[in-house]
C-alpha positions in Angstrom: 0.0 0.0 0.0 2.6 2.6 0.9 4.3 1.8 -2.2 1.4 2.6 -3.9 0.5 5.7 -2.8 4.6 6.9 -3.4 4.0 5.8 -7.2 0.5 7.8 -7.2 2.2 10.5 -5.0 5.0 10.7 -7.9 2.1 10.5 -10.7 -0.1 13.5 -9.4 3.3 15.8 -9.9 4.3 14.7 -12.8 1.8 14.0 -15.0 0.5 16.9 -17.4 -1.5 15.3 -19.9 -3.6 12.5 -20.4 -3.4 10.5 -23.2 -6.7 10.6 -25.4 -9.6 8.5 -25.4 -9.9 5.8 -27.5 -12.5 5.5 -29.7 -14.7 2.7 -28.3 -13.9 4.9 -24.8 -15.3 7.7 -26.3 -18.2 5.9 -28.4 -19.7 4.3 -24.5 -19.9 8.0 -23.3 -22.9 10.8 -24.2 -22.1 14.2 -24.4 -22.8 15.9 -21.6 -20.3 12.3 -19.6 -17.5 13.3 -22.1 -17.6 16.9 -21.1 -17.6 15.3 -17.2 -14.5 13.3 -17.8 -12.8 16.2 -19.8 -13.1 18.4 -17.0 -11.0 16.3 -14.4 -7.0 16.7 -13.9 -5.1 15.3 -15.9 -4.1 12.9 -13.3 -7.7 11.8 -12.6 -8.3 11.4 -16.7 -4.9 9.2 -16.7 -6.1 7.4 -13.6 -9.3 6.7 -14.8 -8.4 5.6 -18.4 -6.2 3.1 -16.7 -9.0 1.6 -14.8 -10.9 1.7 -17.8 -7.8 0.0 -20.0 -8.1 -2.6 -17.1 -11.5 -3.3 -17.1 -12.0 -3.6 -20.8 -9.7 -6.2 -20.7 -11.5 -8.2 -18.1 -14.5 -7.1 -18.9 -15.2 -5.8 -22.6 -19.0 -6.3 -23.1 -19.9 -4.7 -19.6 -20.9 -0.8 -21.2 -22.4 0.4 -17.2 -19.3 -0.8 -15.7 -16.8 0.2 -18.5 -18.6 4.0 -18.1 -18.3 3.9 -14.5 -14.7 3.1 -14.7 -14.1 6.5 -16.8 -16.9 8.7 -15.1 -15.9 7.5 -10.8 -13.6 10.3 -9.9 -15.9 13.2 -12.3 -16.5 14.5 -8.5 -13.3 15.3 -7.2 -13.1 18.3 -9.4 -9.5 19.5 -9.7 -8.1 18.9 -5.9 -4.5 20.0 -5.4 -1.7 17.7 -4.5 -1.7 18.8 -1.2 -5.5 18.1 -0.3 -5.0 14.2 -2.6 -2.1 14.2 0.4 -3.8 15.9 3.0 -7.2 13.0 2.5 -4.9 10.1 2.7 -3.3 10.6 5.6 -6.0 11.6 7.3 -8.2 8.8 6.1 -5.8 6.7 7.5 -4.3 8.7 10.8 -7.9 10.3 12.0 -10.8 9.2 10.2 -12.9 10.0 13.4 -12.2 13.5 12.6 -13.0 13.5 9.0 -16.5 13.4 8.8 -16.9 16.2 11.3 -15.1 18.4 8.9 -18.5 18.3 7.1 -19.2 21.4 9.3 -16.3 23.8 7.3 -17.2 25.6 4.9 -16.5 23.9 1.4 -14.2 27.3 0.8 -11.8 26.4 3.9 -9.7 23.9 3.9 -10.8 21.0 6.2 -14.3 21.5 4.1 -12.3 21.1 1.1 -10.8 17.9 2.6 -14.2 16.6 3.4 -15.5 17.1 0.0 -12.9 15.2 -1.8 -13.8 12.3 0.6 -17.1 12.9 -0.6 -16.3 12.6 -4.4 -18.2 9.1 -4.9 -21.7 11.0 -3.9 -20.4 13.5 -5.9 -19.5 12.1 -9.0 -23.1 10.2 -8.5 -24.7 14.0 -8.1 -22.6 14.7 -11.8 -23.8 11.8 -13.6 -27.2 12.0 -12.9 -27.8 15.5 -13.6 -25.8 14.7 -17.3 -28.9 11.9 -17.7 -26.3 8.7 -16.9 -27.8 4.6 -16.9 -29.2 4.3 -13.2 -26.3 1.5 -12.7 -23.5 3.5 -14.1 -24.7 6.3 -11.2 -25.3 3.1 -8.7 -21.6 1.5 -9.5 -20.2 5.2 -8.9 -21.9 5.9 -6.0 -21.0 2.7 -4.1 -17.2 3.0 -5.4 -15.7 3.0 -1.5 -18.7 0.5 -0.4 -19.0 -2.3 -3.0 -22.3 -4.6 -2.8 -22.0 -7.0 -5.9 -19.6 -8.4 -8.4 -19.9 -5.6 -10.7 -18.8 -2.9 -8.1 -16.1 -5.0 -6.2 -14.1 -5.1 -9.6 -14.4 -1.5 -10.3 -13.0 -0.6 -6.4 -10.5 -3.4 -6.8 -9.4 -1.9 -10.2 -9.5 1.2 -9.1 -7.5 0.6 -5.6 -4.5 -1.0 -8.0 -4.3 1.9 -11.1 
């Protein structure tokens, strides 16, 4: 684990650009979900297409998962380094104290904080306001709290990439 989050500690500073879509990638998304995912970081777009990359390989003919594998971080928006840093530690050091930083205001920065460790309900929020499958919004939304086959492979996907 630690040597994963070094690696994705090294990857949110260095990387700049994304590499594009493919086509299938792009041909599973609507409008209004490609604008979503073209509005992450560049980090999250690389992260995402990797768990997508992954996921097609495992599981090409699954469209609702495949989305959600592209569209699961859409509400993060573009957190800093610092508050990526700032989340995993204290996810991990004082979790008891995270959720009552739901009182900040989502300007300051523990409010920021909690927001980003709100960003499955979030993406969820995204997704069905741009008209998204009721599963793709269901897989997104249960991202940190799996409940079937479909959803344990996207967080154990995602935990890896």
């Amino acid at each position: 684990m630690v040597r994963y989050r070094i690696l994705q500690f090294i990857n949110a500073i260095t990387i700049r650009h994304a590499p594009p879509l493919p086509n299938e990638a792009v041909l599973l998304l609507s409008q209004k979900e490609l604008a979503l995912f073209q509005r992450m970081s560049a980090f999250d777009r690389h992260h995402s297409l990797t768990v997508y990359l992954e996921l097609a390989s495992r599981r090409p003919n699954s469209v609702h998962l495949l989305k959600a594998a592209l569209l699961h971080d859409v509400g993060k928006g573009r957190p800093s380094v610092l508050h990526r840093t700032i989340l995993v530690l204290a996810k991990a050091l004082i979790p008891q104290h995270l959720t009552s930083w739901n009182r900040y205001s989502r300007h300051g920065f523990r409010g920021q904080i909690y927001s980003l460790s709100q960003h499955a309900n979030e993406s969820a929020s995204f997704l069905y306001l741009a008209g998204s499958h009721k599963r793709v919004i269901e897989l997104v939304s249960h991202q940190e709290t799996p409940f079937d086959a479909d959803s344990r492979l996207l967080a154990e996907v995602d935990s890896r990439c």
